[in-house]
C-alpha positions in Angstrom: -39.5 -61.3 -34.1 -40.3 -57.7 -33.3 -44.0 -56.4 -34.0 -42.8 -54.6 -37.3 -41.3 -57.2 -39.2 -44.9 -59.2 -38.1 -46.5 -56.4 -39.6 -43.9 -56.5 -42.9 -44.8 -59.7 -42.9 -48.5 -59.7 -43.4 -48.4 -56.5 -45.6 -46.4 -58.4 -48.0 -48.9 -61.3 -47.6 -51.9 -59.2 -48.5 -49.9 -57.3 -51.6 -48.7 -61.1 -52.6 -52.4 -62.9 -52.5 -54.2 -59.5 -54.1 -51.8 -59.7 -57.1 -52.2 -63.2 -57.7 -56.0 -63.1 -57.3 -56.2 -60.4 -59.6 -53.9 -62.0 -61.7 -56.1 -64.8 -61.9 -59.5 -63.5 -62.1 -58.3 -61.3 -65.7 -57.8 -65.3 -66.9 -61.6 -65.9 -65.7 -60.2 -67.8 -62.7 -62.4 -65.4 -60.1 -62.1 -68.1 -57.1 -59.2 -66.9 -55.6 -60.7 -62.8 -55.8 -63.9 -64.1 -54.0 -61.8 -65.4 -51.4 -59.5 -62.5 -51.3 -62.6 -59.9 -51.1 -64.0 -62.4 -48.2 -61.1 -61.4 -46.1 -62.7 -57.6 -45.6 -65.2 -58.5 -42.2 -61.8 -59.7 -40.9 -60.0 -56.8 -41.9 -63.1 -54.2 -40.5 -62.8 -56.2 -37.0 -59.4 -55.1 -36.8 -60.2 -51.4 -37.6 -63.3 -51.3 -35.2 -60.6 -53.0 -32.4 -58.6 -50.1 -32.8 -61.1 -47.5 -33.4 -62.7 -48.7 -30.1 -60.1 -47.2 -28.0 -59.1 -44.3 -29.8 -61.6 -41.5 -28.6 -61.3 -42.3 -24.8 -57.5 -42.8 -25.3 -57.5 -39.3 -26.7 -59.5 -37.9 -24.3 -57.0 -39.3 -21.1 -53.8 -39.1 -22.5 -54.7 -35.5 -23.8 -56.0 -33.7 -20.7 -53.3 -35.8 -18.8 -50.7 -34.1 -20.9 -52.5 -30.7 -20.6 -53.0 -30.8 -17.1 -49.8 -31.7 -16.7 -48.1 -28.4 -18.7 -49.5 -26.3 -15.4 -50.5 -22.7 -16.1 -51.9 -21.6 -19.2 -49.1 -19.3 -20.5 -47.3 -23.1 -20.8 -50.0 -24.2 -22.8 -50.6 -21.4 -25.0 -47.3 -21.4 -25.9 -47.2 -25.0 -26.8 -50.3 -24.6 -29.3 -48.6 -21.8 -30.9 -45.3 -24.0 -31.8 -47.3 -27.2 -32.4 -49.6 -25.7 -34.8 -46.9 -23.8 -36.3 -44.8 -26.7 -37.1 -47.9 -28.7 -38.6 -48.7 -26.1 -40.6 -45.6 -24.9 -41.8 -44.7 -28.4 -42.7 -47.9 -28.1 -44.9 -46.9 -25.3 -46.8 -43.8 -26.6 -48.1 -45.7 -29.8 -48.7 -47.6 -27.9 -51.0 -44.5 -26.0 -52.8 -42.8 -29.7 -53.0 -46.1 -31.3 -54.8 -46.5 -28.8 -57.3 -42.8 -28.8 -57.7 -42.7 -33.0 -58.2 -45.7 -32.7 -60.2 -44.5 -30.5 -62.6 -41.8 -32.7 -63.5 -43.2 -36.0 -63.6 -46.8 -35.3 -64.9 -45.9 -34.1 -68.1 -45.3 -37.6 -69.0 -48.6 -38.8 -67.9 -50.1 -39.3 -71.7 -53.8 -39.5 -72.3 -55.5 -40.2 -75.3 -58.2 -38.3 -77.2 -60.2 -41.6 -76.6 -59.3 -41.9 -73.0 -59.8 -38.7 -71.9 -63.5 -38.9 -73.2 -64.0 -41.8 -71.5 -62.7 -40.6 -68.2 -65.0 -37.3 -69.0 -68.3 -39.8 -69.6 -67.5 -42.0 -66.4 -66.6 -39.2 -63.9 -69.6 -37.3 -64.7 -72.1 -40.3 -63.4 -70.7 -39.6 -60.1 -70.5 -36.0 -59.7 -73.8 -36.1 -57.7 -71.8 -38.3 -54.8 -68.9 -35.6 -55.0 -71.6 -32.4 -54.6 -73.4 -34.1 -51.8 -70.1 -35.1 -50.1 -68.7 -31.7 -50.3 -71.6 -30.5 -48.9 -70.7 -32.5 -45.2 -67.3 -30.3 -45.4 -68.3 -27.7 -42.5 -65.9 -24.6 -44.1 -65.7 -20.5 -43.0 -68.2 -19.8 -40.0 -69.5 -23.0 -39.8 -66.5 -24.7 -39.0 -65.5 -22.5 -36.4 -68.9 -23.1 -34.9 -68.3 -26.5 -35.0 -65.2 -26.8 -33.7 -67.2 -25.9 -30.1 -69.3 -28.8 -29.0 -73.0 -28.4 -27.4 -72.8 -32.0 -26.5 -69.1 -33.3 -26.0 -70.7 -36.8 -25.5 -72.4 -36.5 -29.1 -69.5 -35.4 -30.6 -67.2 -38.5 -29.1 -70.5 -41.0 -30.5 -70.2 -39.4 -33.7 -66.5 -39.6 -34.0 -65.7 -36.1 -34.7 -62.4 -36.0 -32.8 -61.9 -31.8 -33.6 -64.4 -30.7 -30.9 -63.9 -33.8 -28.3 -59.8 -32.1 -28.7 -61.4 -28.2 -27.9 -63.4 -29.5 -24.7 -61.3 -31.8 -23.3 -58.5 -28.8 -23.4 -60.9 -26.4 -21.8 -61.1 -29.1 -19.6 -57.4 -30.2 -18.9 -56.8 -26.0 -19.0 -59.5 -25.6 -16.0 -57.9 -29.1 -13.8 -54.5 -27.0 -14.2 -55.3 -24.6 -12.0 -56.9 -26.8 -9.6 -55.3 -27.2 -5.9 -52.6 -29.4 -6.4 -54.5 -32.8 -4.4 -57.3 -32.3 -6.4 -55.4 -31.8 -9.6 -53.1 -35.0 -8.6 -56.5 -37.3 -8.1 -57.8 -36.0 -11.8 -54.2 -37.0 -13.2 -54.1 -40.3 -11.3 -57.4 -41.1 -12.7 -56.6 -40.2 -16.4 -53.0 -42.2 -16.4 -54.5 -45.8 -15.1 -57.8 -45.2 -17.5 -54.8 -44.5 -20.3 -52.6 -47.4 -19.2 -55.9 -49.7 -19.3 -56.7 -48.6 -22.8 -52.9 -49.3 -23.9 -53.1 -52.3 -22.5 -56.0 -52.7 -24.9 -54.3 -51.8 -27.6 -51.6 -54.1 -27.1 -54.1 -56.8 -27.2 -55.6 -55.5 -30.3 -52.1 -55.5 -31.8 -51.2 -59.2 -31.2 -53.8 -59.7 -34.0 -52.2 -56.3 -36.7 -50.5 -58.8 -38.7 -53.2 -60.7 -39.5 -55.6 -57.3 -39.6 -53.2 -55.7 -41.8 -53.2 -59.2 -44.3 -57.1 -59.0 -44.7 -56.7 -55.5 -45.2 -54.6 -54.8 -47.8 -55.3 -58.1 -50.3 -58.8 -57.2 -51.0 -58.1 -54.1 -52.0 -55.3 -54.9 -53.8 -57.5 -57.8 -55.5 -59.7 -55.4 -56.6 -57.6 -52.9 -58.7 -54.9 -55.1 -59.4 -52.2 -53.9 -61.4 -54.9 -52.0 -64.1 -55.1 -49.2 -61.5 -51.4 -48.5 -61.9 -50.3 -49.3 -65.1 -53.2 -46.6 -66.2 -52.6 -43.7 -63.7 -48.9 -44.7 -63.0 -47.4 -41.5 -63.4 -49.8 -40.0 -60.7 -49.1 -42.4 -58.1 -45.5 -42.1 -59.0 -45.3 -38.1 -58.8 -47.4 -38.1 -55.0 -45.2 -41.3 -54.0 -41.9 -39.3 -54.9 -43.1 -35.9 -53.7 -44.3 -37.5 -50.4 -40.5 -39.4 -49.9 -38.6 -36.3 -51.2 -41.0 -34.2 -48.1 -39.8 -37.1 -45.6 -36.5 -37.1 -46.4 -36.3 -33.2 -47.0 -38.3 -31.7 -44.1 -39.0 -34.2 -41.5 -35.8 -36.2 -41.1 -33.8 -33.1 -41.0 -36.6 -31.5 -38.5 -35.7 -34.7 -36.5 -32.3 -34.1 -36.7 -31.3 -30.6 -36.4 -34.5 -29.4 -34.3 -35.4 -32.5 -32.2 -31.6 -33.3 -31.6 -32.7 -37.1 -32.2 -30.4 -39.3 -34.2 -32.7 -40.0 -37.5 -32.3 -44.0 -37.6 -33.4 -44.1 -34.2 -36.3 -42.2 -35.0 -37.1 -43.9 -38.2 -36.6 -47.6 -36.1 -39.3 -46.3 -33.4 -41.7 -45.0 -36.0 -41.5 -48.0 -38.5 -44.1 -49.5 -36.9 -46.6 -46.9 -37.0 -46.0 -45.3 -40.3 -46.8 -49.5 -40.8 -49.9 -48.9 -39.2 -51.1 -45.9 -41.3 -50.0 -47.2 -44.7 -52.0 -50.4 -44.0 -55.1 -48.8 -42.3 -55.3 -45.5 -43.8 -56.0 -43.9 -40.7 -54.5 -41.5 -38.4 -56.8 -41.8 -35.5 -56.8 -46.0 -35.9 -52.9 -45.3 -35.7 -52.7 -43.0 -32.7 -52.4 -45.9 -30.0 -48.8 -47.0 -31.9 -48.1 -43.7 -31.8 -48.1 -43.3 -28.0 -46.5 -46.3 -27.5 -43.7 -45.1 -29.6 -43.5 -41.6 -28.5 -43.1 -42.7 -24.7 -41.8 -46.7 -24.8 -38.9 -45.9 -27.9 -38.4 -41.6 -28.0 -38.7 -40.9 -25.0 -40.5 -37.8 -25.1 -42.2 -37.1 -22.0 -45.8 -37.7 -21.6 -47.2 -34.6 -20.9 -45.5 -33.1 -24.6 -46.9 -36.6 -26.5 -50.3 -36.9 -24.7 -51.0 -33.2 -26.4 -48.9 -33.3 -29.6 -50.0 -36.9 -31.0 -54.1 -36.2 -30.8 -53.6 -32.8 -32.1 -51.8 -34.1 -34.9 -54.0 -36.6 -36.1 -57.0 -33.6 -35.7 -55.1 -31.0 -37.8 -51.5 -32.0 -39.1 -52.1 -33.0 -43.2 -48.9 -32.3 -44.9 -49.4 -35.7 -46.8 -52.5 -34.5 -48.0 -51.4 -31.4 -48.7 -48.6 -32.4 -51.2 -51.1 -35.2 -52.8 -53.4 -32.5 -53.1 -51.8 -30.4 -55.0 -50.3 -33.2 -57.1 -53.8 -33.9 -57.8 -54.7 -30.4 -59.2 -51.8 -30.4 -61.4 -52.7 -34.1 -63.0 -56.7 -33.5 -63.5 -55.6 -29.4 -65.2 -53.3 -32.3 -67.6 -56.6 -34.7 -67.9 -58.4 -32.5 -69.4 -56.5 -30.3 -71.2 -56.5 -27.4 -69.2 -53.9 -24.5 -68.6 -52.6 -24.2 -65.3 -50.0 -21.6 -65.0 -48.7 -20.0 -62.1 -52.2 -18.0 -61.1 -53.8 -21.1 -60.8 -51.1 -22.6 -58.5 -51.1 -19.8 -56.4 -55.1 -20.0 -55.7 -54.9 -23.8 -55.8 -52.4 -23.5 -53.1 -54.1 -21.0 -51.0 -57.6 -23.3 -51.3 -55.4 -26.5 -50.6 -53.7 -25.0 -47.4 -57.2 -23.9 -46.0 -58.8 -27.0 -46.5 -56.0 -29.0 -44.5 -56.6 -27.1 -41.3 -59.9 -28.9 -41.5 -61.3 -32.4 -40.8 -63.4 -33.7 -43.0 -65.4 -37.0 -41.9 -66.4 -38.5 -45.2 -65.3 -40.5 -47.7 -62.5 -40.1 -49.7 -61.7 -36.4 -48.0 -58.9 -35.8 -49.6 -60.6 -35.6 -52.6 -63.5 -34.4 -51.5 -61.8 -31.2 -49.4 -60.6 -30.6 -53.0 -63.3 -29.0 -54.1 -62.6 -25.3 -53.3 -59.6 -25.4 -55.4 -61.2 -26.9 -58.4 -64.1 -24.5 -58.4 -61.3 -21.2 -57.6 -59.3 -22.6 -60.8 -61.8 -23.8 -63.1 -60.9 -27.3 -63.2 -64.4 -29.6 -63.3 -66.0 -31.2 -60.5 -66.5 -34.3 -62.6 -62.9 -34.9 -62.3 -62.6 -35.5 -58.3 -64.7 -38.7 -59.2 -61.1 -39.5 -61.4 -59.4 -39.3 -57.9 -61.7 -40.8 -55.9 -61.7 -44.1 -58.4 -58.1 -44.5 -57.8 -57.6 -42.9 -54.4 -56.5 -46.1 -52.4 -53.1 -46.5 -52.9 -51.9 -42.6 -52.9 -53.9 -42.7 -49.6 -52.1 -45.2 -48.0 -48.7 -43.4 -48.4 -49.7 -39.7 -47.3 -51.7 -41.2 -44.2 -48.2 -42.5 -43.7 -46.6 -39.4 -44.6 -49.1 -37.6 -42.1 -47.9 -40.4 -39.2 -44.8 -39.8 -39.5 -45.5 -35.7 -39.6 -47.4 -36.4 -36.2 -44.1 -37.9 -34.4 -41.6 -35.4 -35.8 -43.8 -32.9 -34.2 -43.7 -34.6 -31.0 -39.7 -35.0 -31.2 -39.4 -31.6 -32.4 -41.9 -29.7 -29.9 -40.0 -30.3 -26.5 -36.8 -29.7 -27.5 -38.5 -26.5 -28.4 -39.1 -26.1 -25.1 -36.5 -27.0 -24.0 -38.0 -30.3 -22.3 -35.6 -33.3 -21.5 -36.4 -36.8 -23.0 -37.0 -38.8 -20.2 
């Protein structure tokens, strides 16, 4: 069988056994949950496996792709459209999330009872939310940031943002280069990125069984509590973030990329696979690559650029569950949220997807601006966070799929020929 249906395979596995365990363990059976929550180590092996390779393959394939474009008008030109797709994408994320939201919150009910609860148990962790949102570089200091004084330090530390900027500057520079020395730098960078596939393809002999040990203890652990008492909240960023795939990035596919969509749908299947299950963009950029270059086609120079920048800045999915989120804590606890508010939430939501955020939950945490511009309370970020799992896994899927649209979409901006 082909990879994906592996991949089906064990995700249905993991859903199947977390269910049951939980199941079990409401009847005071806990055996089969302790077994379940054992099956994490494997699952963080598989995640480190993948992590391993994902800042040097970003660092070859990018400044391969760069080096590649030539002179720097090329380049500049392809930023412009790249980031302009990304973000544009995310603005009408935001419009569809609010839009979704608006319809399908209204029937999330909450008690008088429940909503003190939820008041007395978010505001124990309001200290972790503060303290997080504090890691959030914002304004000057994430421009500052974004420039590293040690690229090397940056790589260790996994902050992909300003290993992207220097390896540009350095891809940028090797463009102008003679053309024998440029052609030694770009020999260098392919075999070092075909090695690190090669890796990766390793790595992914074992994603089925990764992907198992990943998904049932989590699943184990909330069981089907978590969404019988937030349902309508995962239901409204679930439909908003189909209705954006099927609305924006399918057509995009389509009309802009000149790609029939089932084809593209078939070679991203197994990546979109990859982020639901892993949560992760960067752990999912090796798929990626294969896909853009093994199934679409899409030259290597275009993907080697488009595909890292992505997973640095492209958030759509977060974007629309963002402002889905707004909308459902305003309903929480009782507060009015009328079109002023949605237009600052909006603005604070945009901002805070051109940034990167490496801590926990930071979707939830990169909320913060728009809670303190509308009012809302902090407290209730520690609401999303408690539930944040299984909305993640669908807009990190959303965000994959975001990433490859923009790699079908930006060459035939440019008029580039799949090869």
């Amino acid at each position: 069988m082909r990879s994906h249906l592996w991949m089906g395979i064990g995700l249905f596995a993991g859903l199947l056994l977390g269910l049951v365990a939980a199941a079990l363990a409401e009847g005071g059976h806990r055996e089969l949950l302790a077994d379940a929550q054992g099956l994490r180590p494997i699952g963080t092996l598989f995640l480190n496996l993948l992590s391993m390779v994902v800042i040097p393959l970003v660092a070859t394939a990018l400044f391969a792709g760069i080096a590649r474009l030539g002179n720097l008008r090329r380049v500049s030109r392809l930023v412009v459209r790249t980031l302009a797709f990304f973000w544009g994408t995310a603005l009408i994320a935001i419009v569809i999330g609010f839009f979704v939201g608006s319809i399908v919150l209204p029937h999330a009910v909450v008690s008088l009872d429940q909503q003190a609860a939820l008041r007395a148990a978010a505001v124990a962790d309001s200290g972790f939310i503060r303290k997080a949102a504090e890691d959030i570089p914002s304004g000057a200091r994430f421009i500052v940031e974004l420039i590293p004084a040690n690229p090397v330090k940056a790589a260790v530390d996994g902050n992909l943002l300003p290993v992207v900027v220097f390896v540009t500057f350095l891809a940028v520079a090797a463009a102008g280069l003679p053309e024998e020395k440029r052609t030694s730098l770009l020999e260098l960078s392919d075999v070092a990125t075909e090695a690190l596939i090669k890796i990766v393809h390793w790595v992914l002999l074992l994603a089925p069984l990764g992907i198992f040990a990943l998904v049932a203890p989590i699943v184990s652990q909330y069981g089907w509590g978590l969404v019988k008492a937030m349902v309508w909240f995962v239901l409204a960023v679930v439909l908003g973030l189909m209705i954006f795939i099927g609305a924006v990035y399918i057509p995009a596919v389509a009309i802009m990329g000149r790609l029939e969509p089932g084809k593209f749908v078939r070679a991203a299947f197994p990546s979109m696979m990859m982020g639901f299950s892993t949560t992760s963009s960067l752990a999912t950029l090796p798929t990626m690559l294969q896909a853009a270059e093994g199934d679409l086609h899409i030259p290597r120079s275009i993907a080697g650029f488009a595909l890292p920048l992505g997973a640095s800045v492209n958030r759509a999915g977060s974007a629309l569950y963002q402002a889905v989120a707004v909308l459902f804590i305003a309903r929480l606890y009782g507060i009015p949220f009328g079109f002023n508010e949605m237009f600052t939430a909006a603005a604070a939501v945009f901002l805070a997807s051109l940034t990167v955020a490496s801590v926990p939950a930071a979707s939830v945490v990169s909320l913060l601006p728009a809670f303190t511009a509308t009012g809302l309370p902090i407290s209730g970020l520690s609401i999303l966070i408690g539930l944040d799992r299984i909305p993640d896994m669908f807009r990190t899927m959303t965000n994959v799929t975001g990433h490859l649209t923009g790699a079908v979409v930006v060459p035939a901006l440019e008029g580039e020929p799949r090869e």
